[in-house]
Backbone as a chain_set.jsonl record, in Angstrom:
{"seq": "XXXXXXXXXXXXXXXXXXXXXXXXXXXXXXXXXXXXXXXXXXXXXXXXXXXXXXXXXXXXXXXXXXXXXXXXXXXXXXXXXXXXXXXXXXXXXXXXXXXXXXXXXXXXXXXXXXXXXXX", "coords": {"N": [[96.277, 75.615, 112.887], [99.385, 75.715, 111.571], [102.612, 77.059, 112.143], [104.478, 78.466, 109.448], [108.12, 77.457, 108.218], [110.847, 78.969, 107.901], [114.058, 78.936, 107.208], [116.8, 81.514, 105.968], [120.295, 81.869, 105.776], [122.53, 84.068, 104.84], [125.43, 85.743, 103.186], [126.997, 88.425, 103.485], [129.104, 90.604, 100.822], [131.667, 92.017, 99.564], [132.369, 91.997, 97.208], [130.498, 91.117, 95.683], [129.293, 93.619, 95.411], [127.815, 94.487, 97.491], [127.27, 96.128, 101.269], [127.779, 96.35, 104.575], [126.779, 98.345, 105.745], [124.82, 99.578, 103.888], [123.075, 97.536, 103.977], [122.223, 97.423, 106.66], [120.877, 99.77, 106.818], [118.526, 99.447, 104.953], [117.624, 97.471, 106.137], [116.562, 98.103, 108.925], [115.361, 100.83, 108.046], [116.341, 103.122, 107.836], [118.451, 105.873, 108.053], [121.945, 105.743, 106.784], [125.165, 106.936, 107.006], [127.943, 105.27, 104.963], [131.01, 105.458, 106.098], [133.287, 104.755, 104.73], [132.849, 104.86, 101.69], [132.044, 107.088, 102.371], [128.878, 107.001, 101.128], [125.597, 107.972, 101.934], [122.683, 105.909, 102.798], [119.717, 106.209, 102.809], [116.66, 104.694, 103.877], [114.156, 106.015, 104.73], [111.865, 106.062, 103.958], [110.995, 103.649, 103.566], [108.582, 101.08, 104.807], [107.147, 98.923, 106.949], [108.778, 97.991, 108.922], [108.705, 96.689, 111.658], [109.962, 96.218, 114.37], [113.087, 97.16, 115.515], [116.593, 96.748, 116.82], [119.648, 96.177, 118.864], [121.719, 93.764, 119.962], [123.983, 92.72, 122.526], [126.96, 91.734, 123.639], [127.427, 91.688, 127.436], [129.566, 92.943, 128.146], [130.252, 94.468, 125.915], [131.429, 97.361, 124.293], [130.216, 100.668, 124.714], [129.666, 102.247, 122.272], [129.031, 99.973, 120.594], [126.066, 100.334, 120.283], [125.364, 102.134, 119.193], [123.496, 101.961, 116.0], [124.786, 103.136, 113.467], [127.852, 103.438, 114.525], [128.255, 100.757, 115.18], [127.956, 100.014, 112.511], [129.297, 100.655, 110.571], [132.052, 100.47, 112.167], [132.119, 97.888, 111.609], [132.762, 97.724, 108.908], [134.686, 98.893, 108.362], [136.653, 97.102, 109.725], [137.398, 95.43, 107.936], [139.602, 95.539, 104.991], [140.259, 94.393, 102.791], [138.921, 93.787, 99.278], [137.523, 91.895, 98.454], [135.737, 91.077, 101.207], [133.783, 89.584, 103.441], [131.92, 90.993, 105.026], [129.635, 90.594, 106.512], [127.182, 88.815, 107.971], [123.778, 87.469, 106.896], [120.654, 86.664, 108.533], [117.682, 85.288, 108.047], [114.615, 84.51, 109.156], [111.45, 82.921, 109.216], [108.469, 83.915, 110.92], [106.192, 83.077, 113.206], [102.77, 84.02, 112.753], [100.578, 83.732, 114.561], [101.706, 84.817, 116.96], [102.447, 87.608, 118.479], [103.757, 90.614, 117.38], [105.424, 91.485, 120.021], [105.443, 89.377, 120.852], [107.082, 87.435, 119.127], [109.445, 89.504, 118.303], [110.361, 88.442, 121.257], [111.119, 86.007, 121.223], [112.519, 85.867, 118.764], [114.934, 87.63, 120.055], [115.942, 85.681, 122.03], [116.66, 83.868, 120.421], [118.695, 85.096, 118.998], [120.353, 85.834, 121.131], [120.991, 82.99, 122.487], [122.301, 81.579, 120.555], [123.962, 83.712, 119.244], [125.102, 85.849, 120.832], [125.921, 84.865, 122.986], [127.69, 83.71, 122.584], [129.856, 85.563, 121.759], [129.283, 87.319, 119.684]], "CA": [[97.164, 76.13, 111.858], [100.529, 75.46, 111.525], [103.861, 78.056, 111.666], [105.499, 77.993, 108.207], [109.396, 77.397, 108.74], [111.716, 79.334, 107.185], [115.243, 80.305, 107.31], [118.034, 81.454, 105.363], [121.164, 82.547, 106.004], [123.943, 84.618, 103.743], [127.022, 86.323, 103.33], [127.158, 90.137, 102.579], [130.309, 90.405, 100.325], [131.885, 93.667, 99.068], [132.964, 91.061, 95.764], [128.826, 91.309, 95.383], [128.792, 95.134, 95.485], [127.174, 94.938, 98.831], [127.602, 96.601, 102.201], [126.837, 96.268, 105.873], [126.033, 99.902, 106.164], [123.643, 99.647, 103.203], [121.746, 96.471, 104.537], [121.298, 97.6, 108.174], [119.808, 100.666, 106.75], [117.975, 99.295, 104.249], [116.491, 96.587, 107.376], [115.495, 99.585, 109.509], [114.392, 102.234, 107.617], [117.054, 104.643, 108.751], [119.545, 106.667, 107.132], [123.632, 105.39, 107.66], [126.103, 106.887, 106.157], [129.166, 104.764, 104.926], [132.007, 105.941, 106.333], [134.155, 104.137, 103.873], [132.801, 105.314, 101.026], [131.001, 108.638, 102.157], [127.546, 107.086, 100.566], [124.735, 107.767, 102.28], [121.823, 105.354, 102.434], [118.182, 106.697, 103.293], [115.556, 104.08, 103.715], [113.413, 106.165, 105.924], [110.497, 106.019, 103.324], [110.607, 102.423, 103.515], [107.659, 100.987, 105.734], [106.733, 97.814, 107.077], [109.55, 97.436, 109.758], [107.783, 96.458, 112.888], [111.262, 95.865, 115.671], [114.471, 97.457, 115.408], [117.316, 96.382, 118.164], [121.063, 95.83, 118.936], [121.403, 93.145, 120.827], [125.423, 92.591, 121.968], [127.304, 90.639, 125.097], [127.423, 92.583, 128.279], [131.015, 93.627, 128.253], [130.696, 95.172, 124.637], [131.846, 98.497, 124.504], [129.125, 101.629, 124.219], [129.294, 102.449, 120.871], [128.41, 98.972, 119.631], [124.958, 100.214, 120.569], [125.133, 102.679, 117.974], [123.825, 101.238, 114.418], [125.839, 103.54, 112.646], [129.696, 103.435, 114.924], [128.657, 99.372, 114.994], [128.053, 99.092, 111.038], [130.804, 101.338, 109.913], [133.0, 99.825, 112.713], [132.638, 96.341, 110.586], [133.067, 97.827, 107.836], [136.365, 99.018, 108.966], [137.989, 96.386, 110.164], [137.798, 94.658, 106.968], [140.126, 95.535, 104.535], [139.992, 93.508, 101.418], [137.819, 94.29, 98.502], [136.333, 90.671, 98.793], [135.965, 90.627, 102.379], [132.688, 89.278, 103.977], [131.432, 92.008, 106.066], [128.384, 90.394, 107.514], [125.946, 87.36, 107.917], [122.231, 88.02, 107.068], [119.764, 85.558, 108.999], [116.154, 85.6, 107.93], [113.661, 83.387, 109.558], [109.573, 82.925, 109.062], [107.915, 83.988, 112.502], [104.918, 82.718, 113.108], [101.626, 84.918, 112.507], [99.921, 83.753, 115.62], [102.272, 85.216, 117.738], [101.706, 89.19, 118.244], [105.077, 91.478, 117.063], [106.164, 91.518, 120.871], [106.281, 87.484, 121.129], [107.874, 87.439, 118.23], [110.381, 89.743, 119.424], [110.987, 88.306, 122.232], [111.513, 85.012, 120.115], [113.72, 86.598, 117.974], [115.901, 87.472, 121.038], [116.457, 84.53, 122.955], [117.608, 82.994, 119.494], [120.24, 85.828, 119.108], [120.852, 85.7, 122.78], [121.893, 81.643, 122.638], [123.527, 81.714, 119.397], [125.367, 84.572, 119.007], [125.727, 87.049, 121.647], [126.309, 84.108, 124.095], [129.506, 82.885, 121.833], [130.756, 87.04, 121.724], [129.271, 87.996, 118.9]], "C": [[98.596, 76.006, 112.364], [101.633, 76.844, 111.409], [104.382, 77.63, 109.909], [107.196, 78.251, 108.341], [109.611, 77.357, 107.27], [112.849, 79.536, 107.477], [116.636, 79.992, 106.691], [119.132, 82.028, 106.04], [122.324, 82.935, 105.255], [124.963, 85.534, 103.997], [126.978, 87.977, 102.724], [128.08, 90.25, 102.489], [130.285, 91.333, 99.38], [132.303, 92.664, 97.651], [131.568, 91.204, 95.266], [128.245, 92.568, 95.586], [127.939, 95.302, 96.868], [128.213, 95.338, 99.81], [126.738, 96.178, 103.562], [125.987, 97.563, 106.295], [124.781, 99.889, 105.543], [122.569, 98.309, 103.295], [120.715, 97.168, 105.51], [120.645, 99.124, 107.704], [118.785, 100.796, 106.09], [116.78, 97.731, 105.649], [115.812, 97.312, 108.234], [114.982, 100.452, 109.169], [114.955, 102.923, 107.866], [118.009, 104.892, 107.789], [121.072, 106.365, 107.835], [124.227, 105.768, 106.592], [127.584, 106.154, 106.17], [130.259, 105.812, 105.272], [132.979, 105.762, 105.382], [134.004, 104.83, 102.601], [132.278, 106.946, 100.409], [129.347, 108.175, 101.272], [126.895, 107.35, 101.964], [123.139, 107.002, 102.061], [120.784, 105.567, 103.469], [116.988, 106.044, 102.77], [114.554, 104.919, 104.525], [111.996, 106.307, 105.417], [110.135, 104.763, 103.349], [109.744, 102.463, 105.074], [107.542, 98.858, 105.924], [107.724, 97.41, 108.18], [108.947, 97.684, 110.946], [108.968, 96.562, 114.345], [112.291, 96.28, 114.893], [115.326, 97.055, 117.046], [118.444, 95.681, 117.86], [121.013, 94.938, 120.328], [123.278, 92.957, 120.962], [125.566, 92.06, 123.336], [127.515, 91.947, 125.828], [128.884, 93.828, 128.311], [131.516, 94.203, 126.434], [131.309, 96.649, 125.029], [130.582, 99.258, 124.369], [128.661, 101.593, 123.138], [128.884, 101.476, 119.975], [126.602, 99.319, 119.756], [124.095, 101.174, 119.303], [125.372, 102.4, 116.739], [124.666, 101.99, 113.517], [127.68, 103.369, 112.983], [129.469, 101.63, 114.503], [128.837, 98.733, 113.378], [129.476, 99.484, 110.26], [132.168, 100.896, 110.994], [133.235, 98.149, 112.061], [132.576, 96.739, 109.571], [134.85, 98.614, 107.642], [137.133, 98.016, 109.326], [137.82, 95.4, 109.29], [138.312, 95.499, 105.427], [140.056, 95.42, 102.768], [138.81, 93.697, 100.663], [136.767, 93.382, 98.041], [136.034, 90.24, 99.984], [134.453, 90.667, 102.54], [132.439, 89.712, 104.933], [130.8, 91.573, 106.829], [127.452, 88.894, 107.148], [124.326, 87.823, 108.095], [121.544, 86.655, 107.508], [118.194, 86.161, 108.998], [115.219, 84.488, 108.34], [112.181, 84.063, 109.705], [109.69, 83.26, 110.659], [106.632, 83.839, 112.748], [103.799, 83.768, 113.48], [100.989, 85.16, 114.087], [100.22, 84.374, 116.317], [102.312, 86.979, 117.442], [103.866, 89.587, 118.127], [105.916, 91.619, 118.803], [106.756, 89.984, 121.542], [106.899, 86.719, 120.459], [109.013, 88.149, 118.196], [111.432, 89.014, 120.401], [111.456, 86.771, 121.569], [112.933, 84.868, 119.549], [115.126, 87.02, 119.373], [116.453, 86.884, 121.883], [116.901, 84.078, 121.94], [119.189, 83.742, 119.459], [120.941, 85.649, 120.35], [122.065, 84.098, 122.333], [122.403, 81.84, 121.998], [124.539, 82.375, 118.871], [125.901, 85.622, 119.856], [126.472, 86.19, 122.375], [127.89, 83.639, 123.342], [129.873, 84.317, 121.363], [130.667, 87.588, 120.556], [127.843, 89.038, 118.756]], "O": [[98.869, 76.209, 113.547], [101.384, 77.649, 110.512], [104.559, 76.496, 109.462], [107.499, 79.416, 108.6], [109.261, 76.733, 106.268], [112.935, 80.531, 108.196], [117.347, 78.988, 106.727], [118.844, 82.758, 106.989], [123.151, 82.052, 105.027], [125.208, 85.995, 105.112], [126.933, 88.375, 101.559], [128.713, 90.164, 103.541], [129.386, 91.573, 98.575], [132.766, 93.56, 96.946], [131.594, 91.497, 94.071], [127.06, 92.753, 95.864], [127.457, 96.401, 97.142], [129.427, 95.183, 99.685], [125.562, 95.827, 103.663], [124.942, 97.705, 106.929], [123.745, 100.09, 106.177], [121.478, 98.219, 102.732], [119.51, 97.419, 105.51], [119.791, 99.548, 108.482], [118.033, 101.762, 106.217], [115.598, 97.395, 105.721], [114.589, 97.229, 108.349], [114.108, 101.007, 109.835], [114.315, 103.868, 108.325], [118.295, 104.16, 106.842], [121.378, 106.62, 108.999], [124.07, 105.286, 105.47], [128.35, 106.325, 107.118], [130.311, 106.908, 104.714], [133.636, 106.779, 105.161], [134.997, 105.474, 102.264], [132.151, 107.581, 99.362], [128.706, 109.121, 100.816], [127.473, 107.039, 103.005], [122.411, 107.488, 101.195], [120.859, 105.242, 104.654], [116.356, 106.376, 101.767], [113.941, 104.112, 105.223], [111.059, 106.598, 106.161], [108.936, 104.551, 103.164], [109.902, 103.214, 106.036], [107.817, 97.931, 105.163], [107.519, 96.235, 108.487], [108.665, 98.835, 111.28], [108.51, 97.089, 115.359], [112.455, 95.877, 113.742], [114.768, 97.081, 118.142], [118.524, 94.826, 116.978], [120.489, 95.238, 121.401], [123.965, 93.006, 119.941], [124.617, 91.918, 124.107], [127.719, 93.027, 125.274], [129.003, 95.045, 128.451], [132.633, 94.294, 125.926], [131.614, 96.876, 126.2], [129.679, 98.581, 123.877], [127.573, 101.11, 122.821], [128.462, 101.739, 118.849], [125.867, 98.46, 119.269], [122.99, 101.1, 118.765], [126.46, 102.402, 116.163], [125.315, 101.308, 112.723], [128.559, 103.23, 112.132], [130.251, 101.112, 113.706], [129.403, 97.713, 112.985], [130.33, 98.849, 109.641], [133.297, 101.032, 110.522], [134.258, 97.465, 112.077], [132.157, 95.82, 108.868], [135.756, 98.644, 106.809], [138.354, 98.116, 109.211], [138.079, 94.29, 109.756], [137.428, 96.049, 104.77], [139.847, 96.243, 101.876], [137.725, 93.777, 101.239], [135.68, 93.63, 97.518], [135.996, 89.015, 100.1], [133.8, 91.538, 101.965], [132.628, 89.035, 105.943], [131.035, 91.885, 107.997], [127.276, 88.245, 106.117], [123.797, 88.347, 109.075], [121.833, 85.618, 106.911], [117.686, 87.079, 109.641], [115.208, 83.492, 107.617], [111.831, 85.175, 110.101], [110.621, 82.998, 111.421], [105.918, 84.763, 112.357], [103.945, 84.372, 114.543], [100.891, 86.23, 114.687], [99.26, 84.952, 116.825], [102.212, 87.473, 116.319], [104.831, 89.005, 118.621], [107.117, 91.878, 118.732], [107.714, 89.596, 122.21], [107.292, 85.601, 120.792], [109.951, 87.372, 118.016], [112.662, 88.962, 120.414], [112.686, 86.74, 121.587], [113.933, 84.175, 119.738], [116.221, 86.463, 119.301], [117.386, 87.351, 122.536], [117.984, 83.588, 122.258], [120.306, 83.299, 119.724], [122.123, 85.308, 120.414], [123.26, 84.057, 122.041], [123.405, 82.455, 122.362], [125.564, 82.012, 118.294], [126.97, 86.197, 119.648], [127.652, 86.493, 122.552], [128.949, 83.312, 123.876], [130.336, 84.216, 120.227], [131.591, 88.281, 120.129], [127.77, 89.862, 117.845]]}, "num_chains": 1, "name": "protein.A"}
């Protein structure tokens, strides 16, 4: 059997009524409140999320570790009421592979691609 290959990638854009706060809490299951707007968003009834994790370059600061200072900290330093808060990347992961080798998968991609270039 074969992997099935997938992957998208998009733009979360306050011009599209979206938020970064209300993704990443709607991807974990956790409750973040916008700072910006004072909403609060409480996925914590949602189910099916298997891995949560902040992955960031060594010399980040602390608080990027925390999903709420890191989502509401990009949602702060953009401004503009069409400003592109965030990049969503969704990729297939293959079945065979058990939720921790998939994981670890999943983190060597973030690793090369984006922590390694400072993001």
């Amino acid at each position: 059997i074969m992997a099935i290959y997938h992957f998208d990638a998009s733009v979360i854009s306050r011009s599209k009524g979206r938020s970064a706060t209300a993704a990443i809490a709607y991807r974990t299951a956790e409750v973040i409140k916008d700072h910006r707007t004072g909403e609060v968003h409480d996925y914590t009834r949602k189910s099916g999320v298997l891995h949560t994790e902040i992955i960031a370059p060594d010399n980040a600061p602390a608080w990027v570790h925390d999903r709420s200072s890191l989502w509401n900290g990009v949602e702060d330093a953009e401004r503009r009421k069409d400003a592109q808060v965030a990049r969503e990347v969704r990729v297939a992961l293959p079945s065979e592979l058990s939720t921790e080798q998939n994981a670890d998968l999943v983190r060597a991609f973030v690793q090369e691609q984006f922590v390694a270039r400072g993001m």
